[in-house]
GUSE-524050 format. One record per residue (C-alpha): y, x, z. Coordinates in steps of 0.001 Angstrom, whole numbers, padded with zeros to 6 digits, always signed. Layout:
YXZ ...
***
This chain:
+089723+106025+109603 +089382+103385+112575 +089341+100602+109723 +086527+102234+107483 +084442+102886+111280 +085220+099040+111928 +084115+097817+108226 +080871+099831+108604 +079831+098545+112191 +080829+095095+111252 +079289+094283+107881 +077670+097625+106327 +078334+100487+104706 +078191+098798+101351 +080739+096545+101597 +083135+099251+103642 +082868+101076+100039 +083056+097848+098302 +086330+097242+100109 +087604+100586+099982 +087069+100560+095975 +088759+096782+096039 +091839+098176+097724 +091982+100938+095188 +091886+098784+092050 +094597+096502+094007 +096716+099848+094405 +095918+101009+090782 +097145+097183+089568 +100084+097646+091409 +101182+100473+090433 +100603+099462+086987 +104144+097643+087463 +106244+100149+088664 +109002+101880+086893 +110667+105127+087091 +114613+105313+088316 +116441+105793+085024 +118072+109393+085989 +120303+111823+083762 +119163+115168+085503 +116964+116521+082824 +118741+119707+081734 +120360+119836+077663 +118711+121365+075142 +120628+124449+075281 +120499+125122+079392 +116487+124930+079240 +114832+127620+081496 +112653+130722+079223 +110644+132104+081608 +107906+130320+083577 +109933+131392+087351 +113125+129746+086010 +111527+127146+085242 +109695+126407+088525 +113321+126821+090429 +114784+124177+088207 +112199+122084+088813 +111920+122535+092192 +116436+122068+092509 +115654+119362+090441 +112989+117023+091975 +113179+117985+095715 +116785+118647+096016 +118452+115278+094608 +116153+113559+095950 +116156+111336+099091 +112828+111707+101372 +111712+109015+103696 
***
């Protein structure tokens, strides 16, 4: 927030948004290169969840437990 307040006092509000849409494209670009972790957690063919609540809880064991949060 102070940055986008600084941008607009000091040049305009145009180029705050022209800025703001520069970093974006620079974020988008970037992210264009990343790559997933190869993982082996999805579950076999024959363990896969039938109802739409087993399914959430796997998901959720699956993404937010095994993984490690900043």
């Amino acid at each position: 927030m102070f940055v986008s307040r600084v941008l607009v006092a000091a040049v305009a509000a145009a180029w705050a948004l022209a800025a703001d849409a520069a970093t974006f494209f620079l974020s988008a670009a970037l992210l264009k290169f990343a790559r997933p972790r190869a993982t082996s957690r999805a579950l076999p063919a024959t363990e896969a969840p039938t109802n739409i609540l087993a399914e959430l809880r796997s998901g959720w064991r699956t993404e937010f437990s095994f993984l490690r949060w900043m």
